[in-house]
Gaussian input, Z-matrix of N, CA and C with variables (Angstrom, degrees):
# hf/3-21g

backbone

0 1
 N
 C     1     B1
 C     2     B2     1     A1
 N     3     B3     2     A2     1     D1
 C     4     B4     3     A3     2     D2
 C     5     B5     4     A4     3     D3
 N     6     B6     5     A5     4     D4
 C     7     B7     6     A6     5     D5
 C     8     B8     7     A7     6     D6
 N     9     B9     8     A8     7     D7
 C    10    B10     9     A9     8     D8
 C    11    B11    10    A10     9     D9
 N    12    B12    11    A11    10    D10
 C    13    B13    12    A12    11    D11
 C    14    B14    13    A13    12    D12
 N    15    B15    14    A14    13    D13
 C    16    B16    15    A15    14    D14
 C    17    B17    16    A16    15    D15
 N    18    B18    17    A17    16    D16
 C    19    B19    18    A18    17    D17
 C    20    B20    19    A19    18    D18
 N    21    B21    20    A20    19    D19
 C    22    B22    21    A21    20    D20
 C    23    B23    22    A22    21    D21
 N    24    B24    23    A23    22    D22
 C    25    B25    24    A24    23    D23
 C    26    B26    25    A25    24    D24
 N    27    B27    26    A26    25    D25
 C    28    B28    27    A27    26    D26
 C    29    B29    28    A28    27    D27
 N    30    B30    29    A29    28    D28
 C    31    B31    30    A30    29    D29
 C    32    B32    31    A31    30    D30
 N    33    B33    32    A32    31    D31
 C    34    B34    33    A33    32    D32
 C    35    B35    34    A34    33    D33
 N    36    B36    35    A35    34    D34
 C    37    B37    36    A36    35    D35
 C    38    B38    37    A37    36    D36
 N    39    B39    38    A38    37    D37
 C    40    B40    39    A39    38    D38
 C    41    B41    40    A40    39    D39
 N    42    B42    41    A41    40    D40
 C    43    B43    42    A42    41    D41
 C    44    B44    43    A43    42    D42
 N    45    B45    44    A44    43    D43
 C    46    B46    45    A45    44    D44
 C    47    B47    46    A46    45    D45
 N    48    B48    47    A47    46    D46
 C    49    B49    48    A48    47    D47
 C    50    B50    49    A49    48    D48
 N    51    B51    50    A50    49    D49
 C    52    B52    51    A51    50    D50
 C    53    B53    52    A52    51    D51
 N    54    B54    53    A53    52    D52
 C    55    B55    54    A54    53    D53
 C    56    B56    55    A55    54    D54
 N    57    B57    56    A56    55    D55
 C    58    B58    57    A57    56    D56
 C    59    B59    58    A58    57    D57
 N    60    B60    59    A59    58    D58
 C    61    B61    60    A60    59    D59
 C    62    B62    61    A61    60    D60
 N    63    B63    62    A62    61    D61
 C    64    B64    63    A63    62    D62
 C    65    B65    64    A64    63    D63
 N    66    B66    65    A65    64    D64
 C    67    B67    66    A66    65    D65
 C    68    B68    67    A67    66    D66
 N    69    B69    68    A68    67    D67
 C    70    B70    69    A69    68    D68
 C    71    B71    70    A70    69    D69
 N    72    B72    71    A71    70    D70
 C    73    B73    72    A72    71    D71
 C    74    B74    73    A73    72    D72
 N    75    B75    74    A74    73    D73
 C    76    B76    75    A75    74    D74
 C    77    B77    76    A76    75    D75
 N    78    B78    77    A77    76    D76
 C    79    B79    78    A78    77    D77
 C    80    B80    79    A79    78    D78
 N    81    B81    80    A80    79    D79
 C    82    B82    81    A81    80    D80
 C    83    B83    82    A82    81    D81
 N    84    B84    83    A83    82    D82
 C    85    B85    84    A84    83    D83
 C    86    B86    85    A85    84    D84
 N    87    B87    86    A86    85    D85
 C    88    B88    87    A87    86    D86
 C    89    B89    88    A88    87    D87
 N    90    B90    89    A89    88    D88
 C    91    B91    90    A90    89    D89
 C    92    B92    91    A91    90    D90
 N    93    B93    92    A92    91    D91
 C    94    B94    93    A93    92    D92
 C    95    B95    94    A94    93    D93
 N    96    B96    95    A95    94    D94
 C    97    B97    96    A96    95    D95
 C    98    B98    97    A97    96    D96
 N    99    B99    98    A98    97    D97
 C   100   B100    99    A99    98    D98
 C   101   B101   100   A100    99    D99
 N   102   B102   101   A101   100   D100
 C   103   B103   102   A102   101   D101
 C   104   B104   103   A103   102   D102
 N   105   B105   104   A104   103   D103
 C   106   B106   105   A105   104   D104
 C   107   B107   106   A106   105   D105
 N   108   B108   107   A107   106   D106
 C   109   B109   108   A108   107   D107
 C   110   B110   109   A109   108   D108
 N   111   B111   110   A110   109   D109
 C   112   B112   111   A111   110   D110
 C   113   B113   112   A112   111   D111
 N   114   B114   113   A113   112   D112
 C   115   B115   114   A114   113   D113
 C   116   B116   115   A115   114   D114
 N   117   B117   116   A116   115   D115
 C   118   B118   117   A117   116   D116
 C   119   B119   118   A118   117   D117
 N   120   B120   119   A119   118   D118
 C   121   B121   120   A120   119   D119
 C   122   B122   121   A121   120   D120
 N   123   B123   122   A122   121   D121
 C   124   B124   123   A123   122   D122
 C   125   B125   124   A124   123   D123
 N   126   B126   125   A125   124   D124
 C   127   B127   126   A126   125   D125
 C   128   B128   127   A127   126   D126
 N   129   B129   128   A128   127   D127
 C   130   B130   129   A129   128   D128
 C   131   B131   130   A130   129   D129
 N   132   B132   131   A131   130   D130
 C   133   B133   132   A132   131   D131
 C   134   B134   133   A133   132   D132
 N   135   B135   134   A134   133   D133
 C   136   B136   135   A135   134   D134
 C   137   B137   136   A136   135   D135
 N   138   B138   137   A137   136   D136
 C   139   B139   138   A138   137   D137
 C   140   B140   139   A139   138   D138
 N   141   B141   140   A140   139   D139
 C   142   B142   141   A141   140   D140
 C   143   B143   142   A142   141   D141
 N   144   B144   143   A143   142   D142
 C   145   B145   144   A144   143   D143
 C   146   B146   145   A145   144   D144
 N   147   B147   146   A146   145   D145
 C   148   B148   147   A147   146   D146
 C   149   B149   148   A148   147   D147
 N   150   B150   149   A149   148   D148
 C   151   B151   150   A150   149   D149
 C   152   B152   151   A151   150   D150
 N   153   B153   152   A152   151   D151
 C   154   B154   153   A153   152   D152
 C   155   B155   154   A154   153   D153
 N   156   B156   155   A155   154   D154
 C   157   B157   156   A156   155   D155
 C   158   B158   157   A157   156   D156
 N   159   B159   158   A158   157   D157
 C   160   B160   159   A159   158   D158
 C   161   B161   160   A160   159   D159
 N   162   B162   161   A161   160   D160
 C   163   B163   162   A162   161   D161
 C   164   B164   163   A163   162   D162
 N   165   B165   164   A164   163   D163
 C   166   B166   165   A165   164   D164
 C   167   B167   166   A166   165   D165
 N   168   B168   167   A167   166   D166
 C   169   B169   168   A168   167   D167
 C   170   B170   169   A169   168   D168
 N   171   B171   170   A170   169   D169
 C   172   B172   171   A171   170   D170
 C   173   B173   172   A172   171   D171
 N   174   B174   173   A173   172   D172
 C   175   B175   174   A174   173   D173
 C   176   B176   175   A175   174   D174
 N   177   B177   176   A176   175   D175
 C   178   B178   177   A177   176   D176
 C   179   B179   178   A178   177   D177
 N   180   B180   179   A179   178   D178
 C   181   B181   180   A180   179   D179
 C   182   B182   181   A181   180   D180
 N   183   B183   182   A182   181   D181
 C   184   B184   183   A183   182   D182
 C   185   B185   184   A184   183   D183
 N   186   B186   185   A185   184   D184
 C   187   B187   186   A186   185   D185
 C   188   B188   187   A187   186   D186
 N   189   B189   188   A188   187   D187
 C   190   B190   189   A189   188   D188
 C   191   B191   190   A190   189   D189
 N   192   B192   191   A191   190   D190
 C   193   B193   192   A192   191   D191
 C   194   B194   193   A193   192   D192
 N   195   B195   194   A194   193   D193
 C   196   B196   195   A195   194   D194
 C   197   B197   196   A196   195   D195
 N   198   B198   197   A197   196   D196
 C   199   B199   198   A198   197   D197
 C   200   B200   199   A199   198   D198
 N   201   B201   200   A200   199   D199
 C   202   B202   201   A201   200   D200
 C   203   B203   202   A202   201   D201
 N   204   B204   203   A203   202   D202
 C   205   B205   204   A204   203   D203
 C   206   B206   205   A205   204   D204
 N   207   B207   206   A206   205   D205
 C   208   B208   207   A207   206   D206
 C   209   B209   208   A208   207   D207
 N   210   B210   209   A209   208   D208
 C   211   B211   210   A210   209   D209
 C   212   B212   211   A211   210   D210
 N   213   B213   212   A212   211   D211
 C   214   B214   213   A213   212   D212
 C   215   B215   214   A214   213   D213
 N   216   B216   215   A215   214   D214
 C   217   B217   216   A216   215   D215
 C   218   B218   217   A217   216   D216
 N   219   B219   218   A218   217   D217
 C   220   B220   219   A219   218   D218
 C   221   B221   220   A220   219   D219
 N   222   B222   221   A221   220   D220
 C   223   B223   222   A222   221   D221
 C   224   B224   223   A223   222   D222
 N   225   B225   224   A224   223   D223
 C   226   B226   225   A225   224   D224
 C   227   B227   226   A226   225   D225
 N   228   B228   227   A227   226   D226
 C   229   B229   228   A228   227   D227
 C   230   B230   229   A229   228   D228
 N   231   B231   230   A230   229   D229
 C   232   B232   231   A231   230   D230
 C   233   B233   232   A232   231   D231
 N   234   B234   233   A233   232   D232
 C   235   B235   234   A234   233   D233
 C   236   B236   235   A235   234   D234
 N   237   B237   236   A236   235   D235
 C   238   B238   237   A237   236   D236
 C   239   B239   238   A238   237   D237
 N   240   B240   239   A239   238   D238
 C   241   B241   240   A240   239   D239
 C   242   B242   241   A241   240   D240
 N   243   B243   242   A242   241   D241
 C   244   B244   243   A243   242   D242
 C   245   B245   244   A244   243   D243
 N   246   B246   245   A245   244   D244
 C   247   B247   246   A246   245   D245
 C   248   B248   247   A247   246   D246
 N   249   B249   248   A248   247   D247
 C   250   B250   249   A249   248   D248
 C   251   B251   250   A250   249   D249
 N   252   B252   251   A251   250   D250
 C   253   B253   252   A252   251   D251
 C   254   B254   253   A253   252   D252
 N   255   B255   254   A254   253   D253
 C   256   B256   255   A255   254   D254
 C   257   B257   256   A256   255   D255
 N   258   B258   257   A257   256   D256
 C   259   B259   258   A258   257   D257
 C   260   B260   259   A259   258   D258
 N   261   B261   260   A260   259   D259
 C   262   B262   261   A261   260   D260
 C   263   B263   262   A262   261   D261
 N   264   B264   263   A263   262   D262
 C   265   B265   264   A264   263   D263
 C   266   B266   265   A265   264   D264
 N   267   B267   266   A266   265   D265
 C   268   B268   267   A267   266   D266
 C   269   B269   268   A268   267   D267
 N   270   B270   269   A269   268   D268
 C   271   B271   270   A270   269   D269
 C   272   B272   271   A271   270   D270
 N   273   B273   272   A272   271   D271
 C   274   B274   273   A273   272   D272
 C   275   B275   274   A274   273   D273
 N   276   B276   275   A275   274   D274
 C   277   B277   276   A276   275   D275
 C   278   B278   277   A277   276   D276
 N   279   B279   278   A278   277   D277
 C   280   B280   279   A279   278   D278
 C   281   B281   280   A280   279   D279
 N   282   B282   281   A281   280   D280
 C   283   B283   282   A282   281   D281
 C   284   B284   283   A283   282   D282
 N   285   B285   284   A284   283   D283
 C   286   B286   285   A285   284   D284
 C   287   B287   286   A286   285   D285
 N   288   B288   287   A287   286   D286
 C   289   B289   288   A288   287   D287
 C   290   B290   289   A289   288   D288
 N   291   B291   290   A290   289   D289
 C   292   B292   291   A291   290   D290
 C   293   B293   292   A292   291   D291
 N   294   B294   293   A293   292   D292
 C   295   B295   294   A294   293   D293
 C   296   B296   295   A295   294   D294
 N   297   B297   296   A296   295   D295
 C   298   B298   297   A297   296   D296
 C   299   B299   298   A298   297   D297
 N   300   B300   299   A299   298   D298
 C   301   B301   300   A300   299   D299
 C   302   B302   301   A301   300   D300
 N   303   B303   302   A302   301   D301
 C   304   B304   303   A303   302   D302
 C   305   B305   304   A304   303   D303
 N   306   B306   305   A305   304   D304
 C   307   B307   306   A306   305   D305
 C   308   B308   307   A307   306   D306

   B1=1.4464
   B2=1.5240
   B3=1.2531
   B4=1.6682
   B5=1.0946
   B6=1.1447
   B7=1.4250
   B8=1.7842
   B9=1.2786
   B10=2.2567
   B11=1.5565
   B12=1.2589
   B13=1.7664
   B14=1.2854
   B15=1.5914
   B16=1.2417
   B17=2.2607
   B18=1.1802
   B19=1.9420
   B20=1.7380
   B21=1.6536
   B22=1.4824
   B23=1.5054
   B24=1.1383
   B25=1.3022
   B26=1.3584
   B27=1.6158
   B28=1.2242
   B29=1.4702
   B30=1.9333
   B31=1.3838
   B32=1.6499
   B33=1.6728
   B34=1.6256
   B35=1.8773
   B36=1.0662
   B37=1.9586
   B38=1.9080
   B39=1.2031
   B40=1.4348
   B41=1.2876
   B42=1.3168
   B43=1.7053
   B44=1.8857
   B45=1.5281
   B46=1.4451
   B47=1.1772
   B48=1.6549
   B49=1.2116
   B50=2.1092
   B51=1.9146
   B52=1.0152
   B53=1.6082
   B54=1.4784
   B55=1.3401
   B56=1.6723
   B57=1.1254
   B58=1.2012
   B59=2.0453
   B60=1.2759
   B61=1.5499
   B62=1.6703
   B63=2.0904
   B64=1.8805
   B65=1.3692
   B66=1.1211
   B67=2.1620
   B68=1.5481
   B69=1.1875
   B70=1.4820
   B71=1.7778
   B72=1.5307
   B73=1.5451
   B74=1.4692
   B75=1.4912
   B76=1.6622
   B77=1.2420
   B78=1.7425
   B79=1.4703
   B80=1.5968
   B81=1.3604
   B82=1.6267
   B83=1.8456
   B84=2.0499
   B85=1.4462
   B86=1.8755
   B87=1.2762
   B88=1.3852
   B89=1.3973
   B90=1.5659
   B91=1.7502
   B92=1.6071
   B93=1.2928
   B94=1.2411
   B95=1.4919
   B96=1.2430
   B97=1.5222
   B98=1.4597
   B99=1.6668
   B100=1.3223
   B101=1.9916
   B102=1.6987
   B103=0.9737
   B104=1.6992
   B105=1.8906
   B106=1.6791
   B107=1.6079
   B108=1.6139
   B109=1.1328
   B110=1.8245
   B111=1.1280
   B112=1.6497
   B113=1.5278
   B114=1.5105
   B115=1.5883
   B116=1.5783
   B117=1.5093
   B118=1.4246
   B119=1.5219
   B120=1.3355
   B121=1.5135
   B122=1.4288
   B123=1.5130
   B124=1.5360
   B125=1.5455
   B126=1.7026
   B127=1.4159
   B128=1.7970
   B129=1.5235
   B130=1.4837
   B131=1.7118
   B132=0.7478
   B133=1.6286
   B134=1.6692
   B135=1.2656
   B136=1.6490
   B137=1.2272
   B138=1.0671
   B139=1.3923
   B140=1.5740
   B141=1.7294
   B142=1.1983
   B143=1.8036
   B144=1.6271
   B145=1.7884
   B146=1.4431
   B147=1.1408
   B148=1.5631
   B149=1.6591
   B150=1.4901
   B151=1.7633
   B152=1.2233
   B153=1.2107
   B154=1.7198
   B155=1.8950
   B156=1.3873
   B157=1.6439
   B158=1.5548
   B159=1.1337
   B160=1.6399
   B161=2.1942
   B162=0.8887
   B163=1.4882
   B164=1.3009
   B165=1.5227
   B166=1.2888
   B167=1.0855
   B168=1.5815
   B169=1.5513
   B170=1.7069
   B171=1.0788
   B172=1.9116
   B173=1.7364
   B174=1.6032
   B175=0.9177
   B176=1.7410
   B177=1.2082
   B178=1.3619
   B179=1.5534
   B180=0.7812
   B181=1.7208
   B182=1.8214
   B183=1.9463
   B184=1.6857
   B185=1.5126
   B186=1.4504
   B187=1.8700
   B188=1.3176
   B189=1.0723
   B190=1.8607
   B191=1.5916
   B192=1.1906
   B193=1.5104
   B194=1.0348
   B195=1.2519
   B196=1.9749
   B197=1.4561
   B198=1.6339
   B199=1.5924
   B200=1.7248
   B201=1.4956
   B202=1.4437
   B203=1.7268
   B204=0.8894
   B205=1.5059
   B206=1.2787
   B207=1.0637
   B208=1.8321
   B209=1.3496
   B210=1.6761
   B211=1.2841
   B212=1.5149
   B213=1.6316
   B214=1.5175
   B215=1.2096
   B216=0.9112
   B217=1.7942
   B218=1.3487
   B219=0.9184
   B220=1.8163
   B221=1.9225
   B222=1.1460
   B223=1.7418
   B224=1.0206
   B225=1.6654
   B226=1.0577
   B227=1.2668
   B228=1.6877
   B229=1.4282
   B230=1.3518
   B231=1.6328
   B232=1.3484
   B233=2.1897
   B234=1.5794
   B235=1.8548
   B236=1.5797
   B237=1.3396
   B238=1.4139
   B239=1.6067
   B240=1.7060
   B241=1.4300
   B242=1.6212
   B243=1.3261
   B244=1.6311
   B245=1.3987
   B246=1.3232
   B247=1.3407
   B248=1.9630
   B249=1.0336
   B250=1.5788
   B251=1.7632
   B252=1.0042
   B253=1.5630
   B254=1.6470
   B255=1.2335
   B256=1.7612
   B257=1.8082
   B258=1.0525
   B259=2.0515
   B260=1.4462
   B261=1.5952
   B262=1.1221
   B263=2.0513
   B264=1.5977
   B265=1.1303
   B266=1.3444
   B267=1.8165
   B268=1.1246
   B269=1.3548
   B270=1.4285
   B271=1.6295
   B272=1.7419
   B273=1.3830
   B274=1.4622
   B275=1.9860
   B276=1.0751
   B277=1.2616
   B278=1.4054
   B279=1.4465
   B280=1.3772
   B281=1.5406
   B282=1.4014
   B283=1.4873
   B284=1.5026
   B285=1.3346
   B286=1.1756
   B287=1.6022
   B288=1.8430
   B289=1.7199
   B290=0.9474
   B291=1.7870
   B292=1.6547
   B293=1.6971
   B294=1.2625
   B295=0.9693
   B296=1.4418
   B297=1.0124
   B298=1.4877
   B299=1.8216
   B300=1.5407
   B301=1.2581
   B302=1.5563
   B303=1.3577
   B304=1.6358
   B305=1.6524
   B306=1.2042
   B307=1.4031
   B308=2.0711
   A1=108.80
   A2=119.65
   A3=121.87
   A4=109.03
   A5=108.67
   A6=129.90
   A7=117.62
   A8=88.99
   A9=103.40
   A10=96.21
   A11=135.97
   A12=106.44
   A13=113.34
   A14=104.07
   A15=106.31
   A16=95.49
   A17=108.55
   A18=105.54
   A19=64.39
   A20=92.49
   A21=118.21
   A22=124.84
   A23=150.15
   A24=146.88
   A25=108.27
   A26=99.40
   A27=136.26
   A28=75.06
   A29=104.97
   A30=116.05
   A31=108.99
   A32=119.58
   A33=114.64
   A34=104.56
   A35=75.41
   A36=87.10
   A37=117.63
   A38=115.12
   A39=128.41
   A40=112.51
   A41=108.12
   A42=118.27
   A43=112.74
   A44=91.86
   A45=97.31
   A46=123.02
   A47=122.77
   A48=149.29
   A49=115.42
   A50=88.80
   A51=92.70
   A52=138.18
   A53=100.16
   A54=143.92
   A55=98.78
   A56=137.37
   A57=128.94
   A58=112.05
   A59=91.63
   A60=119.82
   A61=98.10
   A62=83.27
   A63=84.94
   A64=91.44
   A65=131.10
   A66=94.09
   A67=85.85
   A68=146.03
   A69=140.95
   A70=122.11
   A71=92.89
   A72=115.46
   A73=102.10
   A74=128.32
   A75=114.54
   A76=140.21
   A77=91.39
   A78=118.70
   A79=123.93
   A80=87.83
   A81=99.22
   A82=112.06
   A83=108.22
   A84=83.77
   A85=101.22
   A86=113.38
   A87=90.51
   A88=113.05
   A89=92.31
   A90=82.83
   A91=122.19
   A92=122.49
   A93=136.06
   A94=120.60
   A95=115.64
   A96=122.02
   A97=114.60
   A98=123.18
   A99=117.72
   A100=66.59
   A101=97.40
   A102=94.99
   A103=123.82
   A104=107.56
   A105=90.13
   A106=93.14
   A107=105.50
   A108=130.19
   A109=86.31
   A110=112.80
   A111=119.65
   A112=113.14
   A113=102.92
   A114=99.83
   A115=136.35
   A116=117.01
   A117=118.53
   A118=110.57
   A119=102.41
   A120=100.43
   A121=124.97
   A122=99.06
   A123=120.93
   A124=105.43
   A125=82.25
   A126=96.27
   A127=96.33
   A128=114.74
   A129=117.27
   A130=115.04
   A131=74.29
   A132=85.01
   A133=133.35
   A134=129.41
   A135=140.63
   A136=131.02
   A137=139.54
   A138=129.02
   A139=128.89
   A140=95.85
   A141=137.00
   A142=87.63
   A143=104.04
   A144=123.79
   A145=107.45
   A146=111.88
   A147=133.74
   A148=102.41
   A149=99.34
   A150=102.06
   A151=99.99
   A152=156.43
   A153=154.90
   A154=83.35
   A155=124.07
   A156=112.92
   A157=107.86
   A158=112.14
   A159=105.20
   A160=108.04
   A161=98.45
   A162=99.15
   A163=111.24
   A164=114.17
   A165=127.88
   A166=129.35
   A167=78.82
   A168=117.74
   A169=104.02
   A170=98.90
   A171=95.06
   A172=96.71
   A173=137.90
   A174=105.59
   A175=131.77
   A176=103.81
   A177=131.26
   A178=96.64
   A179=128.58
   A180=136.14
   A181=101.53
   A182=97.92
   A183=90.53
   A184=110.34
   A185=100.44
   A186=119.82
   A187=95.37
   A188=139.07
   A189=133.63
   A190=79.22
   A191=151.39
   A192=153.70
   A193=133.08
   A194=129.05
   A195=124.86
   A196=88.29
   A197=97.90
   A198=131.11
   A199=82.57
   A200=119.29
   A201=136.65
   A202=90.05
   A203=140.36
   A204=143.64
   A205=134.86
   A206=145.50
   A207=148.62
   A208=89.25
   A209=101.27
   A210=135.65
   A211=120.37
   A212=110.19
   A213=119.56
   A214=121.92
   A215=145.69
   A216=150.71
   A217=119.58
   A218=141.41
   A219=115.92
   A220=95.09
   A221=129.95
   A222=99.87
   A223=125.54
   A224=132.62
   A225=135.33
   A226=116.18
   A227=108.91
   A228=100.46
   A229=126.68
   A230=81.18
   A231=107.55
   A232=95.84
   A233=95.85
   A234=99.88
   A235=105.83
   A236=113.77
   A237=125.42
   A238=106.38
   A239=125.69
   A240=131.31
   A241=97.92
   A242=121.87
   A243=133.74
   A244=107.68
   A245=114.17
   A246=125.79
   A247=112.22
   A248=114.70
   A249=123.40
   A250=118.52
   A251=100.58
   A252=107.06
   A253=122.79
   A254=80.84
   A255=95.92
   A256=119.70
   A257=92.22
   A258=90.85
   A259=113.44
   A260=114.51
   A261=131.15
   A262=105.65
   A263=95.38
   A264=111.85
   A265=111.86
   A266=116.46
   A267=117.78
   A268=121.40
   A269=119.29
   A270=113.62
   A271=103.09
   A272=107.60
   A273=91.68
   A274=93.61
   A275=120.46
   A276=139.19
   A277=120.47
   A278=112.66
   A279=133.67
   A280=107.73
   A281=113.05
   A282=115.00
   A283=116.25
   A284=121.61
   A285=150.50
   A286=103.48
   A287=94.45
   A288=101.78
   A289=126.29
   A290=124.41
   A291=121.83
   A292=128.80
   A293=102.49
   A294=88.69
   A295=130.64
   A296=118.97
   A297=128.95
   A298=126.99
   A299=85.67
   A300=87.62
   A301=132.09
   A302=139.29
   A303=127.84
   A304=100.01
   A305=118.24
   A306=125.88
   A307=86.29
   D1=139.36
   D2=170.43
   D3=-71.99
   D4=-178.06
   D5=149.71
   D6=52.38
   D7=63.25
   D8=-145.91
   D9=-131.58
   D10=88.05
   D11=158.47
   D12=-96.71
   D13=154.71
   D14=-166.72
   D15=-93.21
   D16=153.33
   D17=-175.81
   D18=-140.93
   D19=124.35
   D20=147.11
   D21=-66.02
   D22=137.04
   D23=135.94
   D24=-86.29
   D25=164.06
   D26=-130.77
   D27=-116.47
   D28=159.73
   D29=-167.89
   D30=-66.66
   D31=-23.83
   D32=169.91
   D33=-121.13
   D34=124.91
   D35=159.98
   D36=-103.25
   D37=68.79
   D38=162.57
   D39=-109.67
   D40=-164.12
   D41=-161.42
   D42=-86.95
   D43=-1.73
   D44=172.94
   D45=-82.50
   D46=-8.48
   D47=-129.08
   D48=-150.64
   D49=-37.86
   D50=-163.26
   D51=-52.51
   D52=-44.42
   D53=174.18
   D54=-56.55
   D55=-40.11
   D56=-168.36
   D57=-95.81
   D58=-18.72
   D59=172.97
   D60=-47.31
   D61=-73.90
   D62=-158.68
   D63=-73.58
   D64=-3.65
   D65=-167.09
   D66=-92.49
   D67=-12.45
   D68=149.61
   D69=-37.00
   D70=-73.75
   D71=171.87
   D72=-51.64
   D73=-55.76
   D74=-175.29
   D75=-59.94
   D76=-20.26
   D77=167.51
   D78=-61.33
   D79=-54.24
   D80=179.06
   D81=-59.69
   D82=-43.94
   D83=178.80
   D84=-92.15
   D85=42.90
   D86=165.73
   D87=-102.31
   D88=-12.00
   D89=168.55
   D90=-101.23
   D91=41.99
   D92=176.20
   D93=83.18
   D94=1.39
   D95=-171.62
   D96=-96.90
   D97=171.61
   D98=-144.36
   D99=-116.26
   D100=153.94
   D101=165.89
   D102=-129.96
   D103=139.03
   D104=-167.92
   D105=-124.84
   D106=127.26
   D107=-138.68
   D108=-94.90
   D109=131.72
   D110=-174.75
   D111=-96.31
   D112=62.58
   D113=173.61
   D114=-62.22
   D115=5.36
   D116=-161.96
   D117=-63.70
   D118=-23.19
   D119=-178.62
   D120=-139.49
   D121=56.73
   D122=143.66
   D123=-119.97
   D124=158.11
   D125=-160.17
   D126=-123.38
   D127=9.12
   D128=-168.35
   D129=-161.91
   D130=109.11
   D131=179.45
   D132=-108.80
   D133=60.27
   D134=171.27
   D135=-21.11
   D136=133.96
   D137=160.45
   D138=3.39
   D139=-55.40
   D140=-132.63
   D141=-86.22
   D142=-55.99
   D143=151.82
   D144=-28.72
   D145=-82.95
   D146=-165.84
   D147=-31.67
   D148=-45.65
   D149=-173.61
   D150=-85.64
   D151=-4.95
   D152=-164.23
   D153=-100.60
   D154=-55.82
   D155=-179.20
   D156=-64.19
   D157=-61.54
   D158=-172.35
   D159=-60.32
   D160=-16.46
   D161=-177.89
   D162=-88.07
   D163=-16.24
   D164=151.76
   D165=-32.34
   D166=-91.02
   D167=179.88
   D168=-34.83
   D169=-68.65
   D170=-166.42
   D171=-65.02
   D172=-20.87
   D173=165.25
   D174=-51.42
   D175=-41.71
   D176=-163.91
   D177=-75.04
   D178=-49.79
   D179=-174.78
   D180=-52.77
   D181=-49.58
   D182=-158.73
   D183=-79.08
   D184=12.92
   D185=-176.77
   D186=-105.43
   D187=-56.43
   D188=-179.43
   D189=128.11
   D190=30.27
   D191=142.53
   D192=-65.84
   D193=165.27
   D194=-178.66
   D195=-141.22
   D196=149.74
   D197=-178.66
   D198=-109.06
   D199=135.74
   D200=-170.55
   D201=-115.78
   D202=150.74
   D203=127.71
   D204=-98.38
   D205=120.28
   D206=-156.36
   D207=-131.22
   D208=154.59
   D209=174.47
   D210=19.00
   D211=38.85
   D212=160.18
   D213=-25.08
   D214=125.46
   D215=159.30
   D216=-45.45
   D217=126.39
   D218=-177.33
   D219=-71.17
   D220=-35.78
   D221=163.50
   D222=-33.79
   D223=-60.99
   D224=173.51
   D225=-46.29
   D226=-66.77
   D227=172.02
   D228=3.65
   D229=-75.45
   D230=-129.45
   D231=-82.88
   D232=-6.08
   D233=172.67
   D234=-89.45
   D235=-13.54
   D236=-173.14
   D237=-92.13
   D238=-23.91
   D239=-179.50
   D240=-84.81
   D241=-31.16
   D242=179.87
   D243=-60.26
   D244=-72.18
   D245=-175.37
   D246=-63.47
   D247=-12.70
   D248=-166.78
   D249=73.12
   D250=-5.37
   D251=156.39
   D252=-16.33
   D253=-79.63
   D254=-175.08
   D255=-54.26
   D256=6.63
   D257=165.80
   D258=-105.98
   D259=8.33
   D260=-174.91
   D261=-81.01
   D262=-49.62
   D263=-163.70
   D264=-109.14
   D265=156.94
   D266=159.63
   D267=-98.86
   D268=152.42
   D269=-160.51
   D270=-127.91
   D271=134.20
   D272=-178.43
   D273=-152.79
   D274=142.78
   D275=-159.68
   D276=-60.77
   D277=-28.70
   D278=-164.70
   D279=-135.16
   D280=144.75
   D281=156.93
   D282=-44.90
   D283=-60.22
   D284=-148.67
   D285=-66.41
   D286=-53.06
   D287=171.10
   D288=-57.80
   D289=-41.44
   D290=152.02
   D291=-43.29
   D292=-62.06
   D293=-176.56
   D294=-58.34
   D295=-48.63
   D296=174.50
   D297=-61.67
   D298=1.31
   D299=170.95
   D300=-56.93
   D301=167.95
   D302=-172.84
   D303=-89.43
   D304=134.02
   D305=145.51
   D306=111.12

């Protein structure tokens, strides 16, 4: 896929963190690009997290954009399959596998 940067996160996504997350993430889709969010190396994800992706997400949506997710944790996952989160997003293992995806 074009037009994709990948923004790493940091080993916790909480409210200590959060605020600096999205004005990162808003940046990236403010300049028209899709963004695929580099989860491989967090290990925690908060409420506080949870709302920086979904606050994303609908940013990116009301632009004609996509929120990507990489190398999820199955913790996370698996707080993101709890909450209903995870039908929000697509999840794929690798940078490499996102991006190159078709379409």
């Amino acid at each position: 896929m074009e037009n994709i940067e990948v923004h790493k996160v940091g080993e916790v996504l909480d409210a200590s963190t959060s605020k600096m997350e999205q004005e990162a993430i808003t940046q990236i889709l403010g300049q028209g690009k899709n963004v695929a969010l580099d989860l491989s190396g967090c290990k925690y994800v908060s409420s506080a997290g949870l709302r920086v992706m979904l606050y994303s997400y609908k940013v990116a949506a009301m632009d004609g954009l996509k929120l990507f997710l990489i190398g999820v944790s199955e913790e996370v996952r698996e707080v993101m399959a709890i909450t209903g989160f995870e039908r929000f997003f697509s999840f794929y293992q690798t940078i490499d596998e996102c991006i190159n995806q078709p379409g």
